[in-house]
C-alpha positions as CSV (number, residue, x, y, z in Angstrom):
1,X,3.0,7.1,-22.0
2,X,1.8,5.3,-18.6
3,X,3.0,6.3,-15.8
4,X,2.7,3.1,-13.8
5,X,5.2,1.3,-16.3
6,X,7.2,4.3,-16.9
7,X,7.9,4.7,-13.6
8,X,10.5,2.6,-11.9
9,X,10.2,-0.1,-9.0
10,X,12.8,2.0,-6.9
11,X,11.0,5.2,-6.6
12,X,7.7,3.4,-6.4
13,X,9.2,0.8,-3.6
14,X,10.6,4.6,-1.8
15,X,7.0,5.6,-2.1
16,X,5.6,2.6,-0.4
17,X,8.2,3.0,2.3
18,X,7.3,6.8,2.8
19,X,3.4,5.6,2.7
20,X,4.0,2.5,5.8
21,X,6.4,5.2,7.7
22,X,3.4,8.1,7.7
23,X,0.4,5.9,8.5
24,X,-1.0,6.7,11.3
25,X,-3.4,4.1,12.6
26,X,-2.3,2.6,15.9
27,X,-4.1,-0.7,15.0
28,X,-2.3,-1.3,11.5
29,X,0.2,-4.4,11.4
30,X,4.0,-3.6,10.5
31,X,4.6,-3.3,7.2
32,X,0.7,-3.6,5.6
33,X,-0.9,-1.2,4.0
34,X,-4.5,-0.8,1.8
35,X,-5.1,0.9,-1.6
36,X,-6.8,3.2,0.0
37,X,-3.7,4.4,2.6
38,X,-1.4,4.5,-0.2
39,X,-3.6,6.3,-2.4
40,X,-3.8,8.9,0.3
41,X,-0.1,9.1,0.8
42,X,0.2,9.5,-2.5
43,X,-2.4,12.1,-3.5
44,X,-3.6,9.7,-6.5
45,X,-7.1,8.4,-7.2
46,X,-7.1,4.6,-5.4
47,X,-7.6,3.0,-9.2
48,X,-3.9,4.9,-10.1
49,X,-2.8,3.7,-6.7
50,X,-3.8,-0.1,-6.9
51,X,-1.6,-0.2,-10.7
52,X,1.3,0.9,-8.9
53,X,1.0,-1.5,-6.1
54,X,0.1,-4.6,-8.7
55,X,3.5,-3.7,-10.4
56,X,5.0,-3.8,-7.0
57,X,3.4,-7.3,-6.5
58,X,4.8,-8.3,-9.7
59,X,8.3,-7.3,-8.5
60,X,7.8,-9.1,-5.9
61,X,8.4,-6.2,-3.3
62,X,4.7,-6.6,-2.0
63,X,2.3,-9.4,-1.8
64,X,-1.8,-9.1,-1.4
65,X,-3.1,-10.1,2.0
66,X,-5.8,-9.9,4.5
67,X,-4.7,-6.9,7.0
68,X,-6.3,-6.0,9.7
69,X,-7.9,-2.5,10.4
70,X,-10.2,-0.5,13.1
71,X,-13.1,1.2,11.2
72,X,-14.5,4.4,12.8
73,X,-17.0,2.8,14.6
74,X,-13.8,1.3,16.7
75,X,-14.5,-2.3,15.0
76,X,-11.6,-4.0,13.8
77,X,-11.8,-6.7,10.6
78,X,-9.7,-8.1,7.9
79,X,-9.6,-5.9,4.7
80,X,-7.5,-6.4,1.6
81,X,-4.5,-5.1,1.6
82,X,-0.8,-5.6,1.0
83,X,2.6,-6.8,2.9
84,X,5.7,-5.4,2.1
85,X,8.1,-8.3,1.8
86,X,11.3,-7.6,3.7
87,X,14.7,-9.3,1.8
């Protein structure tokens, strides 16, 4: 059994809410987070995390978009990430 389709948009859509609420990165835009932010929220492997975060695009919960971030060389760019779409 998959996980990703066996688990529910609810719990994931708690998860993603739990993963925006703990990041810590002064820099990061409200409500946008990477693969790699939510993998490490989540304790999974990035490749589990970005299947959970394409069913959440499909529900339409999150959309992908060009966030930005500071790296740690203090340089801030546009990475690919996603926006949580507020109802």
């Amino acid at each position: 059994m998959d996980i990703v389709t066996s688990t529910p948009e609810s719990e994931l859509l708690q998860a993603l809410q739990e993963a925006l609420a703990g990041l810590e990165t002064e820099d990061a835009e409200p409500d946008t987070i990477t693969s790699g932010e939510f993998a490490e929220a989540l304790g999974l492997q990035q490749n589990a995390a970005i299947r959970r975060l394409k069913k959440l695009e499909a529900a339409g919960i999150v959309k992908v978009a060009w966030v930005r971030r500071t790296n740690a060389w203090g340089v801030t760019r546009p990475v690919q990430g996603y926006r949580y779409v507020r109802e």
